[in-house]
N, C-alpha and C positions, 0 to 999 in steps of 0.2 A: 361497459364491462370493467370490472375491477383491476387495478394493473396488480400485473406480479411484483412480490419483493426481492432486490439486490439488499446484500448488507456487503459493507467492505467498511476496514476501519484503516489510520497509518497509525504508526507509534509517534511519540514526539520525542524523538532521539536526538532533535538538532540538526538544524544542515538537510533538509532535501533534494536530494540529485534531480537532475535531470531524467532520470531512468525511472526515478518515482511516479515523478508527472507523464512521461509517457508510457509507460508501463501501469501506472493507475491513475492519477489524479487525471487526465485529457481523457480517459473514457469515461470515469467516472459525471463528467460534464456533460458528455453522449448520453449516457445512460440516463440521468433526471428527466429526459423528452417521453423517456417510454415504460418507464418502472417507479414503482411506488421505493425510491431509496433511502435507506439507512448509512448516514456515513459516520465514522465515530474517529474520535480521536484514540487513539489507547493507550490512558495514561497509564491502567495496571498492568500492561505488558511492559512497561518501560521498564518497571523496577526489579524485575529479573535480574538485573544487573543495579550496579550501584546507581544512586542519581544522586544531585548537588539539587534541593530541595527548589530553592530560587529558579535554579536554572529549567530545571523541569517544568513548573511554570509558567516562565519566559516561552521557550518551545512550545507548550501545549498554545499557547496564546498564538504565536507563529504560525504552527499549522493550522489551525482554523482561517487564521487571513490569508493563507496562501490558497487551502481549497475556495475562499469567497473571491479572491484576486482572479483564479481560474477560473472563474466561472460556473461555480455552484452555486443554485440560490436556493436562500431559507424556501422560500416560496413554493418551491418542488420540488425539493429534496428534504430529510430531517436532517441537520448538521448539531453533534451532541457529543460531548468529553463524555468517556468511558465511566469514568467514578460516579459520575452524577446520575448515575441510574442503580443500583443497589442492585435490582435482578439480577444484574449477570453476574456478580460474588454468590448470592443466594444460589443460583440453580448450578454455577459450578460445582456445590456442592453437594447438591444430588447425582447430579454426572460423575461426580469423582464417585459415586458407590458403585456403580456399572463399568469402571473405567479398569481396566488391567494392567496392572504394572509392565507386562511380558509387551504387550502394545505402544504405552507409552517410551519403554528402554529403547524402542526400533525408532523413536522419532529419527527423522537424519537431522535436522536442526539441533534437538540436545544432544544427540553425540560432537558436531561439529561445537558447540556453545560449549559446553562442557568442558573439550579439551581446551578452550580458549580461556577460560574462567574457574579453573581446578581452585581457587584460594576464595570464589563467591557458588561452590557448588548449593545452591539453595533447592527447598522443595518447590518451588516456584516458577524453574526454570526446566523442573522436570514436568511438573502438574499445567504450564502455560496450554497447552495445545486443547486441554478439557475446556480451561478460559474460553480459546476460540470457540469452542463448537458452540458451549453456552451463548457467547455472542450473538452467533449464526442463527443458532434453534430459538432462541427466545423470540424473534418477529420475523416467527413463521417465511422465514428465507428460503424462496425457491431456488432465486441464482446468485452465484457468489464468485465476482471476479477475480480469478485468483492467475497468479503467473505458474510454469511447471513447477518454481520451490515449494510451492506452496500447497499443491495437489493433495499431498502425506496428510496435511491437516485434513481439511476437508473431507477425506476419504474416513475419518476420524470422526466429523463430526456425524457421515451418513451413518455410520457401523454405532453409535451411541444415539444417535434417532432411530435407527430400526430395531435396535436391543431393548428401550426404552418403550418402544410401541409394541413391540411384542411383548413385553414382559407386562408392562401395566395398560394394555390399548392403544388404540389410535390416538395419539398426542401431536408428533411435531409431524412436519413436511421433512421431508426429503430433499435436501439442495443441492442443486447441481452445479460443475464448474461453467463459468462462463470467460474461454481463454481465448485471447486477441491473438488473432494468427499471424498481425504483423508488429513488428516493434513492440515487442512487450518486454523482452529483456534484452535492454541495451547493457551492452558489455565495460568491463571498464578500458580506461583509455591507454594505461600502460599494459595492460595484460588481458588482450580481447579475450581470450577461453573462460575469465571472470565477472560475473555480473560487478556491474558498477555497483559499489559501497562508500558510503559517508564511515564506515569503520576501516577505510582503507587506510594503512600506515603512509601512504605513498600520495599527497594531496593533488598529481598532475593526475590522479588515476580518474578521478569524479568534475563534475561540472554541477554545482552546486544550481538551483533556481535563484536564487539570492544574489548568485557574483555578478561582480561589474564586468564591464564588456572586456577590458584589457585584461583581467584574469583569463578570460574565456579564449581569449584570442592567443594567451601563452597557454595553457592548457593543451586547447587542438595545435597550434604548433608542433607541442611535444608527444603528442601523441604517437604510437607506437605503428610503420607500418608495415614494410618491406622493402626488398631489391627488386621487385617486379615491376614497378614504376609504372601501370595500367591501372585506370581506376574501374576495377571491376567487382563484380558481383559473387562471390565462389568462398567456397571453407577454406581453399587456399592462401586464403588473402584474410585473415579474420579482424585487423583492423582497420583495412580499409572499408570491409563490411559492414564492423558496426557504425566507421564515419556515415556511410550512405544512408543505414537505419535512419540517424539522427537526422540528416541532412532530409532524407522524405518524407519527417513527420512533420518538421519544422517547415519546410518550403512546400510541403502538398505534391511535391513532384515524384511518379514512378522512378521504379531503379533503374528501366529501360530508356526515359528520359536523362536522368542520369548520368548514365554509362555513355550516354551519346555524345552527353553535354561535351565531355570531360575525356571524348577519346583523340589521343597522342596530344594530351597536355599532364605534366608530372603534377607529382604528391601535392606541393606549394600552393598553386593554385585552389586547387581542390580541398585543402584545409582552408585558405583564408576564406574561402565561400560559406564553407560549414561554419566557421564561427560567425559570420558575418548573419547567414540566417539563424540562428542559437540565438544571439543578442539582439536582432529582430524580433524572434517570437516570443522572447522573454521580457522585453522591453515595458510591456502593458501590462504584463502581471507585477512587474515587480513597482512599476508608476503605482497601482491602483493597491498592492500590499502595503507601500510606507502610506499612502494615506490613512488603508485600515488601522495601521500600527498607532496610529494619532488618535483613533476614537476608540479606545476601550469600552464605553460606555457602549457602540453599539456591536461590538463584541461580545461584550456582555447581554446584549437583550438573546444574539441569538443564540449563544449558546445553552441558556437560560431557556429562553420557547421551546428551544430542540430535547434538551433532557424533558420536557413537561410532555410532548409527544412521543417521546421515544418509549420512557415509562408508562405510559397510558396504553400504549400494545404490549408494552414485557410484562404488566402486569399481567395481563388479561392469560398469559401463557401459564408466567410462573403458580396465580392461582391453580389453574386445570393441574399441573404438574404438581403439586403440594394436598390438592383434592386424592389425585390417583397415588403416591406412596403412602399416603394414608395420616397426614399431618391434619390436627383439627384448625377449622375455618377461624383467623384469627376475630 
């Protein structure tokens, strides 16, 4: 039986959290066993904002070794940089003809980008969300892992695949979310009510994939938690909560194991634990990423294999979709 398609891409912004990798990259790993996946780098989201050309690059290079370090293999997944496929600029711009401004204004991401970037307000960073769907609809993506920020999109790309099939036929599928009910959005470290960001101003807020152990270990130090000195499970407690998220992805252990572990022993303990497994389970990704970082060469093969497959399905889309608006066969 033919598997169904996931697509999910990261940006190469620099710096991936921890909350990356568990929030996407560790399922994404899961996922290659049971679906036909698309993973993409995305460099044309990057430029939404400024980039330092080199440095972008650098990054895009990075996160490809960090998804191979974790555990994705060419072999059962397609792993492929965003640019190096030309369909998803092309069919953006079909989708921008069906696209409504009055939809796009309500993104929450460009209001929230917006106010952040008022001196680089570009069309770019208004029009990005059509990018995604295009991403999405071009290989025929049934499931699309996405965390709750990210829903708004998505619900963007269904409402411009059903606009697009009703208006000109049956074209794309329909994708639906496919949302991790545990640990998908780990919180940041000084201000649990906030998803962890690598654009945080505040660098004890993030745990980088990348950092060495003794960052890691001053990091949850400093971590933000309470006067309640019980390591429990509750909205009451939101940074000892997200500590635990971390702490059960990384050791495999329930929160009721947990909570056992660690009842009437304070905070101290219970943070050197969580960093102590952090820089355990990171340990062998980041061993097996500076190797990557050493062979460009086979970096390059797969990045290279993966756009030559990835194109060979967009194509096949983007013709049908250029047949049906009525564009002659080149």
């Amino acid at each position: 039986m033919e598997k169904k398609v996931v697509f999910s891409g990261v940006q190469p912004s620099g710096g991936l959290t921890i909350g990356n990798y568990i929030g996407a990259i560790k399922n994404f790993v899961d996922l290659q066993e049971k679906y036909n996946c698309y993973y993409c780098i995305v460099d044309l989201h990057a430029i939404t904002v400024p980039q330092i050309p080199k440095d972008l690059r650098k990054n895009t290079l990075e996160v490809l070794a960090i998804y191979l370090a974790s555990g994705l293999d060419p072999e059962k997944c397609t792993l492929f940089i965003q640019s190096h496929v030309d369909a998803h600029v092309e069919l953006t711009w079909v989708l921008n003809s069906i696209s409504y401004m009055g939809q796009l204004n309500r993104m929450t991401q460009f209001k929230e980008k917006s106010k952040k970037s008022e001196e680089n307000l570009n069309a770019a960073l208004f029009t990005y969300p059509v990018l995604m769907a295009a991403d999405i609809l071009l290989y025929q993506t049934e499931f699309v892992p996405v965390g709750e920020d990210q829903k708004q999109h998505l619900e963007l790309a269904r409402d411009l695949a059903e606009r697009f099939n009703n208006r000109y036929s049956e074209t794309f599928k329909i994708p639906e979310p496919l949302i991790q009910k545990f640990g998908a959005r780990i919180m940041s470290l000084q201000n649990p009510e906030n998803k962890m960001s690598k654009s945080d101003e505040n660098e004890n807020s993030y745990i980088l994939i990348l950092d060495k152990p003794d960052v890691i270990r001053r990091k949850i130090k400093r971590a933000v938690t309470d006067s309640i000195g019980e390591v429990k499970y509750n909205d009451e407690q939101l940074g000892i909560k997200n500590l635990m998220n971390i702490y059960s992805v990384f050791s495999g252990d329930s929160i009721d194991v947990i909570e056992n572990r660690y009842e009437g022993l304070g905070y101290g303990k219970f943070k050197e634990d969580v960093a102590e497994v952090v820089i355990s389970g990171l340990a062998p990704i980041q061993k097996r990423y500076d190797d990557l970082m050493k062979n460009k060469d086979y970096l390059e093969k797969v990045y290279r294999q993966g756009a030559e497959k990835a194109n060979y399905a967009a194509i096949k889309t983007l013709r049908k979709v250029y047949r049906k608006v009525g564009f002659i066969q080149r």
